[in-house]
C-alpha positions as CSV (number, residue, x, y, z in Angstrom):
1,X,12.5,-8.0,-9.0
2,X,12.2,-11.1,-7.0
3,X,8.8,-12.2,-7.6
4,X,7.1,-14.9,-9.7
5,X,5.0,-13.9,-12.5
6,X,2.2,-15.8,-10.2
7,X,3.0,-13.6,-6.8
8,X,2.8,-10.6,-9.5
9,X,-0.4,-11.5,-10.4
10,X,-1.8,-11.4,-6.8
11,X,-0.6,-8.3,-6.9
12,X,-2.3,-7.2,-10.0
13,X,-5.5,-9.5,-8.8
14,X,-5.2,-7.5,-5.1
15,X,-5.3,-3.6,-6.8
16,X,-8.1,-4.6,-9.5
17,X,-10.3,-5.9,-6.6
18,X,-10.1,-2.1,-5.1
19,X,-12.3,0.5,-5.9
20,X,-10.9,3.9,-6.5
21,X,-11.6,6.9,-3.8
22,X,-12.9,3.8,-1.5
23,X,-11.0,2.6,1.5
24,X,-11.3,-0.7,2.0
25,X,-8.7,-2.3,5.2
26,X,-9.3,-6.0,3.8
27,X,-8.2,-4.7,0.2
28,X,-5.1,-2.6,1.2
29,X,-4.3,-5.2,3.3
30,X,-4.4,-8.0,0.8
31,X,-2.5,-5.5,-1.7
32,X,0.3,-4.4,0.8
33,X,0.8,-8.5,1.6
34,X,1.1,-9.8,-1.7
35,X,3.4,-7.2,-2.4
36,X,5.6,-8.0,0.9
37,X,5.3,-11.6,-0.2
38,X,6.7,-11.0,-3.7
39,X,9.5,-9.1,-2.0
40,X,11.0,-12.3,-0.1
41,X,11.9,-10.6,2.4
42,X,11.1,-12.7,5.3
43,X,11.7,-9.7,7.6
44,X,10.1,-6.8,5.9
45,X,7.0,-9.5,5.3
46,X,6.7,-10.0,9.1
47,X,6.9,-6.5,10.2
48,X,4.2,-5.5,7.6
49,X,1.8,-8.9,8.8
50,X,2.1,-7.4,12.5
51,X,1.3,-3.3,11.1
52,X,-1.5,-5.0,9.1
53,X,-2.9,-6.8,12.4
54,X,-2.5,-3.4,14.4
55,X,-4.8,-2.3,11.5
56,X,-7.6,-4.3,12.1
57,X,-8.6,-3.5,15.5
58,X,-10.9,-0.9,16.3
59,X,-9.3,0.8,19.4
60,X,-6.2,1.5,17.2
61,X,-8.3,2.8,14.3
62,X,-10.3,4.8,16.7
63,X,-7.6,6.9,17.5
64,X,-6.6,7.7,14.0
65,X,-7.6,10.6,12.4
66,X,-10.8,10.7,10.2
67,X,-9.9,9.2,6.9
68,X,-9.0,11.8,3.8
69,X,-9.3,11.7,0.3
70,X,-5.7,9.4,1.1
71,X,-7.0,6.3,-0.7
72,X,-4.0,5.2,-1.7
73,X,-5.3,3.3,-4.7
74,X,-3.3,6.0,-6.9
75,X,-0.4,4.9,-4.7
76,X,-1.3,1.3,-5.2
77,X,-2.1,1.7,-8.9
78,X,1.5,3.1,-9.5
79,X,3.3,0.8,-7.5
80,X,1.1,-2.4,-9.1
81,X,1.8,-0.9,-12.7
82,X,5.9,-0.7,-11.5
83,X,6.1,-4.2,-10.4
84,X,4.5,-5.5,-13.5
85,X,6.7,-3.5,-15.4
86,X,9.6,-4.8,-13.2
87,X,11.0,-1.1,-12.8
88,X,12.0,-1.5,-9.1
89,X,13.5,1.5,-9.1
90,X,9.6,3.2,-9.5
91,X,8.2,1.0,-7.5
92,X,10.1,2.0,-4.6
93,X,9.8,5.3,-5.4
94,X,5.9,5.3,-5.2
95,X,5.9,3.6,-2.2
96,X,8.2,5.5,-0.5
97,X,6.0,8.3,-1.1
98,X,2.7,6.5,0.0
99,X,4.6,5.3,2.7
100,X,4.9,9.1,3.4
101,X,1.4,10.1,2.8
102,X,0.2,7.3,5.3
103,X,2.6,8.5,7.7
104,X,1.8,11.9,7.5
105,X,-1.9,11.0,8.2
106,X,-1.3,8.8,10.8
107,X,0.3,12.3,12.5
108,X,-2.8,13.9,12.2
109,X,-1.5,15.9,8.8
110,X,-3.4,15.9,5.2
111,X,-2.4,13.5,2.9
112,X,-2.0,15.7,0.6
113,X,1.3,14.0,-1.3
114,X,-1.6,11.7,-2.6
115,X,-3.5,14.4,-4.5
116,X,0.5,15.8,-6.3
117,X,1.3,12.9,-8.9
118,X,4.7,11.4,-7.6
119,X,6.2,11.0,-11.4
């Protein structure tokens, strides 16, 4: 609800670069950040920046499990389509259940939550 229609369009601009069923880190990074920076939320922005940096390097993501079918770009495409919509209360829904996908496979579970649709 707080962001500019130009911070929204980064948003938009962040999910359109991403491919579905293809990770990319730089994309879901760039898509989690302009979302944190449309939040103004000075602390929830610099907890994500420091997650997103854990992210990057390889000895972390060496001890991850193998990457799923968790994409999150169905995730991402909901949340994006929320936010443009200004419907926070969907937004935060959605990404409270990425949120739980990606924490479920960074236990070592299935992301499975991404495969049910979250509507």
């Amino acid at each position: 609800m707080r962001g500019t229609p130009a911070e929204i369009d980064a948003i938009l601009a962040a999910h359109a670069a991403a491919e579905p069923g293809v990770f990319d880190l730089e994309h879901d990074i760039a898509f989690h950040g302009a979302v944190a920076a449309a939040c103004h939320n000075a602390l929830a922005a610099n907890l994500l920046a420091q997650i997103l940096e854990l992210t990057r390097d390889e000895a972390f993501r060496t001890r991850l499990p193998a990457y799923t079918d968790e994409t999150g770009w169905r995730h991402h495409d909901q949340i994006a389509a929320a936010i443009r919509d200004r419907h926070a209360a969907e937004a935060e829904r959605v990404m409270r259940t990425h949120l739980s996908a990606i924490l479920t496979w960074l236990n070592g579970g299935s992301a499975a939550t991404d495969r049910e649709d979250p509507r």
